[in-house]
Each structure stands twice: as C-alpha cells, then as structure tokens.
C-alpha positions as CSV (number, residue, x, y, z in Angstrom):
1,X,-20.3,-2.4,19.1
2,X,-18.6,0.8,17.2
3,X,-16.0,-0.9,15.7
4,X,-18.3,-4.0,14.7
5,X,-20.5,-1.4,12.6
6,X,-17.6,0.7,11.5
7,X,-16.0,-2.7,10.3
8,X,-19.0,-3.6,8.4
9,X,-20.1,-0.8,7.1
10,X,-16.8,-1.0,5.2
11,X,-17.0,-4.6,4.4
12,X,-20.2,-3.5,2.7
13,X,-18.7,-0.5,1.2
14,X,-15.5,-2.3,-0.8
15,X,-18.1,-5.2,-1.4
16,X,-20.2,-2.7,-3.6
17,X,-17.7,-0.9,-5.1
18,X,-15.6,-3.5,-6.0
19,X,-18.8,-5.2,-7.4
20,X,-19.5,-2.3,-9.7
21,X,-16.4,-2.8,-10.5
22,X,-16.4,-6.3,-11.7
23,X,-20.0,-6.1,-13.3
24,X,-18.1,-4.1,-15.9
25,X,-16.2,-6.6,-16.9
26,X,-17.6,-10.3,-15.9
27,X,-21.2,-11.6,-15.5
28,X,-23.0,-11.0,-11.9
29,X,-22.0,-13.8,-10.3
30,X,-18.5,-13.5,-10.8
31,X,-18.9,-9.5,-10.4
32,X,-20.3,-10.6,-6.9
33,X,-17.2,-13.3,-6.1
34,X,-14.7,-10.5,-7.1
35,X,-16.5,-8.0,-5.2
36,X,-16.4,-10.4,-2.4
37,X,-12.8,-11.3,-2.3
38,X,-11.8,-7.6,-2.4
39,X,-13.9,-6.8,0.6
40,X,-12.5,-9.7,2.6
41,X,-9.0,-8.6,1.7
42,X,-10.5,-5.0,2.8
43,X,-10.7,-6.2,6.0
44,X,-7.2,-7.4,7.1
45,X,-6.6,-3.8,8.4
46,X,-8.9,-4.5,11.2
47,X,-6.9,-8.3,11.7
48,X,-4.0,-8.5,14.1
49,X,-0.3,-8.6,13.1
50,X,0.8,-11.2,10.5
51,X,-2.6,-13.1,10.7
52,X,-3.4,-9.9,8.1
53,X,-1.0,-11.6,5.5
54,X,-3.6,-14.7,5.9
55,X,-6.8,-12.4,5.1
56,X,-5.2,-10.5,2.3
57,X,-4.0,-13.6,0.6
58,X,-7.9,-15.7,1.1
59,X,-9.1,-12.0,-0.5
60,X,-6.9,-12.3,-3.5
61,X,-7.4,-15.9,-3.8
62,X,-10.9,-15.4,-4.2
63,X,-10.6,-12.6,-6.4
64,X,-8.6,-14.9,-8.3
65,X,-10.9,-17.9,-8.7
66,X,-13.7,-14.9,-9.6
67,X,-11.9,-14.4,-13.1
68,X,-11.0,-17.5,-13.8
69,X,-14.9,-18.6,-13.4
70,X,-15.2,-15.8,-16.0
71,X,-15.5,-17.7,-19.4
72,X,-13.8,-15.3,-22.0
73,X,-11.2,-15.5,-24.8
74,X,-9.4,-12.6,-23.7
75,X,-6.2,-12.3,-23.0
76,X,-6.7,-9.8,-20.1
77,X,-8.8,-12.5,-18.2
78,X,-5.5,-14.8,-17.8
79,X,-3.2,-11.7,-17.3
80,X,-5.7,-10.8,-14.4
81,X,-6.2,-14.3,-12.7
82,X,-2.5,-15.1,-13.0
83,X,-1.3,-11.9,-11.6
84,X,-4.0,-12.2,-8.4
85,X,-2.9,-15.7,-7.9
86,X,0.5,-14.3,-7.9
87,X,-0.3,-11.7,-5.2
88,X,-2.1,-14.7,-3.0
89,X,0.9,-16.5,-3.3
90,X,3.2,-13.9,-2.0
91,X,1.0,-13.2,1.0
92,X,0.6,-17.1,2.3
93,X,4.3,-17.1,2.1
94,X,5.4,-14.5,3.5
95,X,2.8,-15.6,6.5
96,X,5.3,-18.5,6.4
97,X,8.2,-16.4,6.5
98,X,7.1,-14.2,9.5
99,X,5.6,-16.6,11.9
100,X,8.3,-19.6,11.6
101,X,11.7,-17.6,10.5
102,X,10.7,-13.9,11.8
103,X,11.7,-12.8,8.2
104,X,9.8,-10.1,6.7
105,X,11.4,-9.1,3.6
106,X,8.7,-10.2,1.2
107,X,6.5,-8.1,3.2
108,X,8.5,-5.1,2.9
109,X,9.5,-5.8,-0.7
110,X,6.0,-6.2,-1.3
111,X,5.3,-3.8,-4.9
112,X,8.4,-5.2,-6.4
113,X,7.6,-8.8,-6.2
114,X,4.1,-8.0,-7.1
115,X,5.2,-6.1,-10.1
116,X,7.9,-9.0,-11.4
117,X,4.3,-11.2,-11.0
118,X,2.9,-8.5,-12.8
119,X,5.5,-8.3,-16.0
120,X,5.5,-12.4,-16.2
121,X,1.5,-12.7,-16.1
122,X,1.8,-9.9,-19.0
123,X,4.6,-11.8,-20.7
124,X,2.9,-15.0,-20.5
125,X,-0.4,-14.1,-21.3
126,X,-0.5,-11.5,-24.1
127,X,-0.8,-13.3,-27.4
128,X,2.6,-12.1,-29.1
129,X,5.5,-12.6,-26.6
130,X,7.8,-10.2,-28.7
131,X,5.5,-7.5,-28.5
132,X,4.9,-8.0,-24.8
133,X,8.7,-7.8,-24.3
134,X,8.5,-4.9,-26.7
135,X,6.1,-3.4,-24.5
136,X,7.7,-4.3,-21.4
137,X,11.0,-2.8,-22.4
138,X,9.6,0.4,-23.2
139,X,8.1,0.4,-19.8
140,X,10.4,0.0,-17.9
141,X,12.9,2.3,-20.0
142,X,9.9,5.1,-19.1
143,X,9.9,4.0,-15.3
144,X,13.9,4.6,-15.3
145,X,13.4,7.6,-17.0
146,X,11.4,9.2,-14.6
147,X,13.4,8.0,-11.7
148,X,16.6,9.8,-13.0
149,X,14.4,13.0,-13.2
150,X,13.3,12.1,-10.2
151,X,17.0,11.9,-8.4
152,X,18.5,15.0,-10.4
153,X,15.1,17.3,-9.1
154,X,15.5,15.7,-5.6
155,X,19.3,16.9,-5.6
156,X,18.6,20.1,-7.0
157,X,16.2,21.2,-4.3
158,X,18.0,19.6,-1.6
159,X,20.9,21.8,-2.6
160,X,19.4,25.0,-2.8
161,X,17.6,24.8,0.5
162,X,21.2,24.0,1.9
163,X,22.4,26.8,0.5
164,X,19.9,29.2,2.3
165,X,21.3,30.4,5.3
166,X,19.7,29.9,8.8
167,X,20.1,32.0,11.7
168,X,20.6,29.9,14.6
169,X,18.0,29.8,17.4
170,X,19.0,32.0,20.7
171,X,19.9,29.5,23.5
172,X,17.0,29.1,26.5
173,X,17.5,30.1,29.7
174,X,19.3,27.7,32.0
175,X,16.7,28.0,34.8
176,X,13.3,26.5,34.1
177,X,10.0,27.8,34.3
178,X,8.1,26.2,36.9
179,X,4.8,27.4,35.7
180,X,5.6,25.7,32.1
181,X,7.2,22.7,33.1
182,X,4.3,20.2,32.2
183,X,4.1,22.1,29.0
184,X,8.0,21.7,28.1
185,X,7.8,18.2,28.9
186,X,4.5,17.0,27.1
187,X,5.8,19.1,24.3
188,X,9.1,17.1,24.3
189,X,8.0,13.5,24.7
190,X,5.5,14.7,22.1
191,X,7.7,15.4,19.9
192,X,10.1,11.9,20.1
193,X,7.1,9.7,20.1
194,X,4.9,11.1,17.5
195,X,7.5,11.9,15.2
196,X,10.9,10.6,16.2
197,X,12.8,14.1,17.0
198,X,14.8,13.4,20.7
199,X,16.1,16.4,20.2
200,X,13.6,18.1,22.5
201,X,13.6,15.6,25.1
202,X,17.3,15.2,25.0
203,X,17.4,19.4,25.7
204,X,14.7,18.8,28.6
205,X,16.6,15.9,30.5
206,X,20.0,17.4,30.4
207,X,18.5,21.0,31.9
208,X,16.3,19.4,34.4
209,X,18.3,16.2,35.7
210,X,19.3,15.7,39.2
211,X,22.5,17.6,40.2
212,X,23.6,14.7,42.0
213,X,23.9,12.2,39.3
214,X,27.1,11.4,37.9
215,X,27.6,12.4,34.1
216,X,28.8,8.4,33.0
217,X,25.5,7.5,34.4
218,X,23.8,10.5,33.0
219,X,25.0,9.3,29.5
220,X,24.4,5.8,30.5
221,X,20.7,6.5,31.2
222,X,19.9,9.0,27.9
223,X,22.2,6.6,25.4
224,X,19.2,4.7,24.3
225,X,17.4,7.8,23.1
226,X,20.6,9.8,21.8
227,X,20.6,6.1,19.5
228,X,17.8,5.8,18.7
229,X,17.0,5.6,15.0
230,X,14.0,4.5,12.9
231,X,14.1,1.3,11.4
232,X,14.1,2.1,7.4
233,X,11.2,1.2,5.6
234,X,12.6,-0.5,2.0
235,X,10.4,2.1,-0.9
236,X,8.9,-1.1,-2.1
237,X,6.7,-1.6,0.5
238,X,3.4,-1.0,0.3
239,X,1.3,1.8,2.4
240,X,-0.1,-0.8,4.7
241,X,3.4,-1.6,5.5
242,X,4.4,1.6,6.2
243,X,1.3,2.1,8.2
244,X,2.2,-0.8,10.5
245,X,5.8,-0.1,10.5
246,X,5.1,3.6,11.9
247,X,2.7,2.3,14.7
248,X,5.4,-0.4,15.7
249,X,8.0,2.3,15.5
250,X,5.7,4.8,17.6
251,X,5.3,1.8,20.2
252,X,9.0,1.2,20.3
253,X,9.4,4.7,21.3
254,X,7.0,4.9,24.0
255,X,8.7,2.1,25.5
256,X,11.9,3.9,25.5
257,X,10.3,6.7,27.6
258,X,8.6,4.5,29.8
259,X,12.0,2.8,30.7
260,X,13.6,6.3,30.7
261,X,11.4,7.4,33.6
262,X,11.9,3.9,35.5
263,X,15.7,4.8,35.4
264,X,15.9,7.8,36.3
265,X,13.1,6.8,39.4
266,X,15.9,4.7,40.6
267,X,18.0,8.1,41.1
268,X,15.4,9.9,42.8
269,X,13.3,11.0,40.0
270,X,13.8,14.3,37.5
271,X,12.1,17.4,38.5
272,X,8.5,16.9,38.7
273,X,8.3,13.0,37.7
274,X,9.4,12.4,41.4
275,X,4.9,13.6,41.5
C-alpha cells in the first residue's frame, strides 16, 4: 500500500510539473498530453528489468504525439516532436535487442544515440540548413574543447596525488580478536558488496581459514573474488543505467559471497560461519 502511494504521488508529481511545463509553450490540452507522457515515462523506475525500456518509449511517444497536436509554425515544434520520436524509437528497439538477442548496447550508449537524434532533428528542422550546420560545428568544436580541458585537468591532478607520498599501514596482528570477529567480518563483506573493494574480505579469509585446507584449494575457493571486476559502464549511458547497472553489480557480488560460504562449508566452515 506504501509503494502504491509513493508511486502515485510521483505520477502526480512529474504529471504537474511537466504540465507547467508544457502550458508554457502549447495550449492546455496538449500541455496536459505532454505532461501525461512524461509522467508515464516517470514511472518506468518502478517497472521491472527491460519491460522499463517499453514504459519509457509509450512516455516519449506520447510526449511526442503532444507536440505534434500543437498547431504552430515554428520550427522548434518539429525539432521537438522529431527528436522525442527519435528517443521512442531507440527505447522499443533496444526492448528488441535485449529480450530476443540479450544485446544491450543501445541501452548503454543511450545519450549518444539520442544526441545524433538530437543534431539531425536540429539539422532537419531549422529553416537554413547551412546555419544549422554552422551551428552544429561550433557545438561540437565547444564540446571537444572542453573535453581536452577536461583530460589535461584529470591528468594533472591524478599526477600530483601520485606524487604525494603515503606511509604504508602497519600490518595487523596475525591472531584474531575473538570479541571483534563479527565486526571484522560484516565490515569486510561490507565493504566488497557495497562498493566492490575484496581487499578486506580477501585479508579476512586468508587470516581466518581452516589450517587444514590445502593452499591450491585455498586459491581455488578465493579465485572468484581475487577476479572479480566490475563490468564497465560505457560514459554514454544514461543515470538510470548506471543506476541499474550498480544494483545488478551489487547482486552479482552478494552471490559471490553466498557461494564463498557454501564452499568453504564443504571444508568444515571458516571460524565462526561453522555457527
């Protein structure tokens, strides 16, 4: 009952401001369809995996019929209805792509499509197609611009924290502290599933595993979280992507401890997970 009122009171919310939004520049009707068609694509965040794409895209689509139902002689109003057509047509296919060939790469590669869309509905639509190429080139001269800034401040800083020394952390003692063993290990399966560092965990398994098992199978058992390594995210993704590619990460990493613990059950357990 919480999540139905949570997911409606944001349905409502995007509906209204989205509204506003579109009764700036369209009649109320329309302002109302637009307003509409962004709320429903509000809502895909609350849709399971991949049938999101579906909800997004019927969002857009709507969005897009809204401004085409718009009677106007300006330019903007095709630039606008094109480009959100565009967007609706990247989402329905890359549906396509994920459920029948488990290819996600227009997904991921999301901002650039949509910005190509975006350059050819400008290109098409503005009235003088030298000046819109005019203007496109000095856009994307500025975007490159800033990038190299960008790359050469990135180095820079990366350099001089590199060149700041760092004493090295004094080794732990060998024999564990009973009293803050639960803490040592919540801390270090903490920190590999919430943000990916094995380190910890790595440390923890080698001081506390069995003395009886063999190194090979040792190395055997802790291989798939001494590997382990996030999936890269491409930077033209957009942040729902990353969003969703962080939780599936997350999951995969739970999974890795749960079957670390099943494995090393079939030795006889490591310090207190025999409990």
């Amino acid at each position: 009952m919480l999540r139905i009122n949570k997911e409606l009171k944001s349905f409502m919310g995007n509906m209204f401001t989205w509204s506003i939004l579109g009764f700036m520049f369209m009649d109320f009707p329309t302002g109302l369809l637009f307003g509409s068609g962004a709320a429903i694509a509000g809502t895909a965040m609350y849709v399971g995996r991949y049938r999101d794409l579906l909800v997004r895209g019927l969002g857009f689509a709507i969005m897009s019929l809204a401004v085409f139902l718009f009677h106007t002689d300006s330019w903007l109003r095709l630039f606008a209805g094109s480009f959100l057509a565009w967007v609706t047509f990247i989402y329905l296919v890359a549906y396509v792509l994920q459920v029948r060939y488990k290819n996600d790469f227009l997904e991921k590669n999301f901002i650039g499509i949509a910005f190509v869309g975006a350059i050819s509905s400008f290109i098409s639509s503005y009235p003088s197609v030298s000046s819109a190429l005019m203007g496109v080139f000095y856009l994307l001269t500025s975007l490159a611009v800033l990038y190299l800034v960008y790359l050469v401040s990135s180095y820079v800083s990366s350099k001089r924290g590199s060149a700041e020394g760092i004493a090295p952390l004094p080794l732990p003692s060998l024999e564990p502290k009973r009293d803050a063993y639960s803490r040592d290990l919540e801390r270090a399966v903490k920190a590999f599933v919430e943000k990916g560092n094995s380190a910890p965990l790595l440390v923890f398994i080698i001081r506390n595993s069995p003395r009886r098992l063999y190194d090979p199978h040792l190395e055997e058992i802790i291989r798939p979280i001494a590997n382990y390594r996030e999936a890269p995210v491409s930077p033209l993704a957009p942040p729902w992507v990353v969003e969703k590619k962080a939780l599936e990460e997350k999951r995969r990493r739970m999974l890795l401890v749960m079957e670390l613990v099943r494995r090393f059950d079939a030795h006889g357990g490591i310090g207190k997970w025999r409990d």
